[in-house]
C-alpha positions, 0 to 999 in steps of 0.5 A: 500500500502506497504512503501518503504524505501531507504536502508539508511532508512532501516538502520534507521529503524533497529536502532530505533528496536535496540533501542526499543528492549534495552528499552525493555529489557535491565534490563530484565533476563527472557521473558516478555508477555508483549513485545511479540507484539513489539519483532515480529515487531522488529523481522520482521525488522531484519528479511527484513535486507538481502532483503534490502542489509543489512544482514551483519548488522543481524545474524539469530540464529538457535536455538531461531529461532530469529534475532540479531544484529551483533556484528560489526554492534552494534560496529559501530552503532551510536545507542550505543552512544545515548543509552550511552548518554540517560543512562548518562542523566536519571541517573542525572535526577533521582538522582536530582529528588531523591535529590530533594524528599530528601530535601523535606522530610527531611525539610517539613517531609514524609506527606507533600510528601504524600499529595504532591503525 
């Protein structure tokens, strides 16, 4: 049996596809295999935008036969600011990871780290 969901929890779902497909691939410059399966999901989404009163919210290209966001609907979106907030955390945790790997090499030197991991 089919899920129904609000139009406000429409809206939630095409928020977290916005959020997977920057996951995804936000440092990729050319198609991965890899992501196919997860690209149609988030393509069925965007596509079941309009019949759920949100198709102001996705534009369909032509061209790649595919769906986006819209500009406006990214610019308003609250997804961008948690996507902002996630890039800002992961940094500082990687760079404190780092500094930590750092000291630990360069006080107990590079095999304590190889028997480490």
């Amino acid at each position: 049996m089919p899920t129904q969901f609000t139009r406000d929890e429409y809206r939630r779902l095409m928020d977290l596809a916005m959020i997977a497909g920057w996951v995804l691939h936000v440092f990729e410059t050319e198609e991965n295999p890899e992501t196919k399966d997860y690209d149609q999901i988030i393509q069925k989404i965007y596509a079941g935008a309009k019949e759920n009163g949100l198709g102001e919210l996705v534009a369909y290209d032509e061209q790649s036969g595919s769906y986006f966001p819209t500009p406006d609907y990214e610019d308003e979106s609250e997804v961008m600011d948690l996507l902002e907030d996630f890039e800002d955390n992961l940094f500082w945790f990687g760079l404190a990871q780092r500094m930590a790997l750092k000291t630990l090499v360069d006080e107990k030197g590079i095999e304590t780290y190889d028997e480490l991991f």
